[in-house]
N, C-alpha and C positions, 0 to 999 in steps of 0.2 A: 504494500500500500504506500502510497506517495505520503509525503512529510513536508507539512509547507513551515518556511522556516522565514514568513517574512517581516521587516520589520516595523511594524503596523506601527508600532506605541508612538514612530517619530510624526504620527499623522499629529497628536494633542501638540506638537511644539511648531514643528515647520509649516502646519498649517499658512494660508491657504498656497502655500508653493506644493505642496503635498498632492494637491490636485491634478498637479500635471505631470506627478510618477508613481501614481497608484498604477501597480498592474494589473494585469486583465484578474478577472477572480479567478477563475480556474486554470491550471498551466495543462499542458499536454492534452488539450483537449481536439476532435478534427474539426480541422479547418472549413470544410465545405459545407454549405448551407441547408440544412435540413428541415424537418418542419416545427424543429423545438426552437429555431433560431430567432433572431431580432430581423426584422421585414419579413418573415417569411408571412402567409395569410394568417386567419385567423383559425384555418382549420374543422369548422365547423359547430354544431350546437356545444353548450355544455353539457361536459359528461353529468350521471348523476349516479351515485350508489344505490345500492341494493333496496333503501329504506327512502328514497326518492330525492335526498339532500344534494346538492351541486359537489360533484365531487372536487376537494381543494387537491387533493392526492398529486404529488410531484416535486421535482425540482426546479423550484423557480431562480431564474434572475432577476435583482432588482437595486434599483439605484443606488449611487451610493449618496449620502446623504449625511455630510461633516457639518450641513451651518441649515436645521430646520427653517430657518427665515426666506432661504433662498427658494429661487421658483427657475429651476433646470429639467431638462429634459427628461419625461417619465414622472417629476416632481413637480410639486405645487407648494412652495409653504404661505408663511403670514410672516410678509417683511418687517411689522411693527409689531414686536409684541408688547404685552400688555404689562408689564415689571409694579409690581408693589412697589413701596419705596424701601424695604429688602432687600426684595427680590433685584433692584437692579443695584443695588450696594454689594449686592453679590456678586452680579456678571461682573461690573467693571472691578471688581478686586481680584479677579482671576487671573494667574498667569501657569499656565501649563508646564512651564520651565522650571517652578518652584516646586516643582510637585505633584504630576497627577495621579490616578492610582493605578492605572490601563499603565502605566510605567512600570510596577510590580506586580504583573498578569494578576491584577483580580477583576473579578469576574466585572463585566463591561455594562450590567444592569440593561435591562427590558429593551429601554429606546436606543441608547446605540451600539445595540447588538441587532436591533431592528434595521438601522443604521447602515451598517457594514456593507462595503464592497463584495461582501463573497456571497454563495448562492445560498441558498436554506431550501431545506426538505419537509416537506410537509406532510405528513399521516394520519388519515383519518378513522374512527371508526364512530358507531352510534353513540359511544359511551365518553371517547376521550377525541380529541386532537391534538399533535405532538409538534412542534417544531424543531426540526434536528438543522442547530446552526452551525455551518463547515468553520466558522469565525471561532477559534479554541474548542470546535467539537461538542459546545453546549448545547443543550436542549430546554427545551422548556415546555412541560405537559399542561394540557389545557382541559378538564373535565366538563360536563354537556350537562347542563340542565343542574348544578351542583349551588351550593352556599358558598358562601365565603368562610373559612377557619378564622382560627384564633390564633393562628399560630405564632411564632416569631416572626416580626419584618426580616424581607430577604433583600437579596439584591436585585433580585425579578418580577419580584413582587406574588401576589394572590390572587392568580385570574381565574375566572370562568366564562363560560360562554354558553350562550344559547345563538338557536336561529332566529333571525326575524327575516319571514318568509325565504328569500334565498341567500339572505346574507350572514353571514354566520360573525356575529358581537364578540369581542372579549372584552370584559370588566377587569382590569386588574387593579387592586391597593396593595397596602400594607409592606409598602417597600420602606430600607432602610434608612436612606436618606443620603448615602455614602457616593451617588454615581453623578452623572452628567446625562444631559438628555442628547447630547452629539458631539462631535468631533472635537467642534470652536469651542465647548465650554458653558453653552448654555445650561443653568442651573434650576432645580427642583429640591424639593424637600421632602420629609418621610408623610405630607401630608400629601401627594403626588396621586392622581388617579388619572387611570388611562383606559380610555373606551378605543378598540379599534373595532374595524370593520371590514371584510373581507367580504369579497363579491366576485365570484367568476362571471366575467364579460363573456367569454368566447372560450374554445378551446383550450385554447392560447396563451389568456388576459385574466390576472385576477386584479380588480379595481381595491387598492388597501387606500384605508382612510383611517387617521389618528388626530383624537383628542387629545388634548393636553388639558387638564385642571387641576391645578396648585395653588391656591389658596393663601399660602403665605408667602407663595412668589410672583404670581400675574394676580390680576385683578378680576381677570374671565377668563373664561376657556379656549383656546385655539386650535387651530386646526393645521395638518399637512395631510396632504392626498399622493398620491403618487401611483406607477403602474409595474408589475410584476409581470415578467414574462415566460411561459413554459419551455423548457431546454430538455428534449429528451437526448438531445447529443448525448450531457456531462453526464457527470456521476460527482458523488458529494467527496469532497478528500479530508483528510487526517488533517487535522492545522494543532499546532503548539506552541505554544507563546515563550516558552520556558527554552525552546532551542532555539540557540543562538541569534540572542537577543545582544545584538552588539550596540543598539544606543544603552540598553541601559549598563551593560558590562564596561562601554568606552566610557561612561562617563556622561553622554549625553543628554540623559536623564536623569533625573535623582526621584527615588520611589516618596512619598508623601511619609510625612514626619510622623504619622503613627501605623 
């Protein structure tokens, strides 16, 4: 199995020059244009499972997405967000240089792992949906028709989901307060709730849409929308943050003071 060894973490510092030497997501993949690929058509109806739900089932590509504000290609954000007065005492105190934690591979929390240049895998059944992200090989399990626990705040927080007619909801709270919501720095708190929505368009196409409501850091809630594309080329690869990680080994980064 392939071993991706890239060095992603330098994206929180070099940002936005980082933009223009992210590589492709997946390496060794073929070349020639198939019908999992980006312009090919749409492929036809959506598929649906056994119990009549849109099937999400597959490996998508989808944007990458370091500064939620922006509105690029596949993406749509909200250039002005909405900052408490906080909340934006917070963005402008940020510097990535000083310390981020995606510096010391921990785990990269809900949105920018949503985020990430590399493809995710998607599995469905009546009971669960899983997200299997190629980005440090995290997953993230999403239960159907479920409550919310009591658990301990995580890093990814507490979602569940249902369907509303063909679009399938996730709710998630209860996160710990420790992450960023992308690349640049934008910031949330352990009071952070995140409604997305997922919609097969077409074969092809799943239409993703995310709320953002933080409360002690925007004033209202916002939105980014953007587009997923289906790749049956690829296949999902091995990624580990821990090998050979030369910005933080050279020095380039320094892990966050606790």
């Amino acid at each position: 199995m392939f071993l991706r060894t890239l060095s992603f973490i330098a994206s929180a510092v070099l940002f936005p020059a980082l933009a223009l030497l992210v590589p492709s997501p997946v390496f060794g993949q073929p070349t020639g244009q198939s019908a999992g690929e980006p312009g090919a058509k749409s492929g036809g109806p959506v598929p649906r499972t056994q119990d009549g739900k849109p099937d999400l089932s597959g490996l998508w590509q989808r944007p990458y997405v370091p500064d939620m504000t922006k509105t690029t290609k596949d993406q749509q954000g909200t250039a002005d967000l909405p900052f408490t007065e906080a909340g934006l005492k917070e963005w402008k105190a940020y510097d990535a240089a000083k310390g981020d934690y995606t510096g010391a591979c921990l785990p990269f929390g809900l949105m920018r792992s949503m985020n990430s240049t590399d493809p995710i895998q998607i599995m469905q059944s009546p009971k669960y949906v899983a997200l299997l992200y190629e980005q440090n090989s995290w997953f993230h399990v999403i239960p159907i028709d479920k409550k919310h626990g009591n658990g301990v705040p995580t890093w990814f927080g507490d979602s569940i989901g249902h369907w509303d007619g063909d679009t399938l909801v996730v709710d998630t709270v209860n996160f710990n307060g420790r992450t960023r919501l992308d690349t640049i720095g934008h910031p949330h708190s352990d009071a952070l709730h995140v409604m997305e929505r997922f919609t097969r368009t077409d074969a092809m196409h799943i239409a993703y849409e995310v709320t953002i409501d933080d409360p002690k850091i925007f004033t209202k809630p916002w939105t980014n929308k953007r587009t997923f594309t289906l790749r049956t080329d690829w296949e999902i690869m091995e990624y580990s943050c821990e090998e050979n990680n030369k910005d933080l080994y050279e020095g380039h980064l320094k892990p966050p003071a606790r």
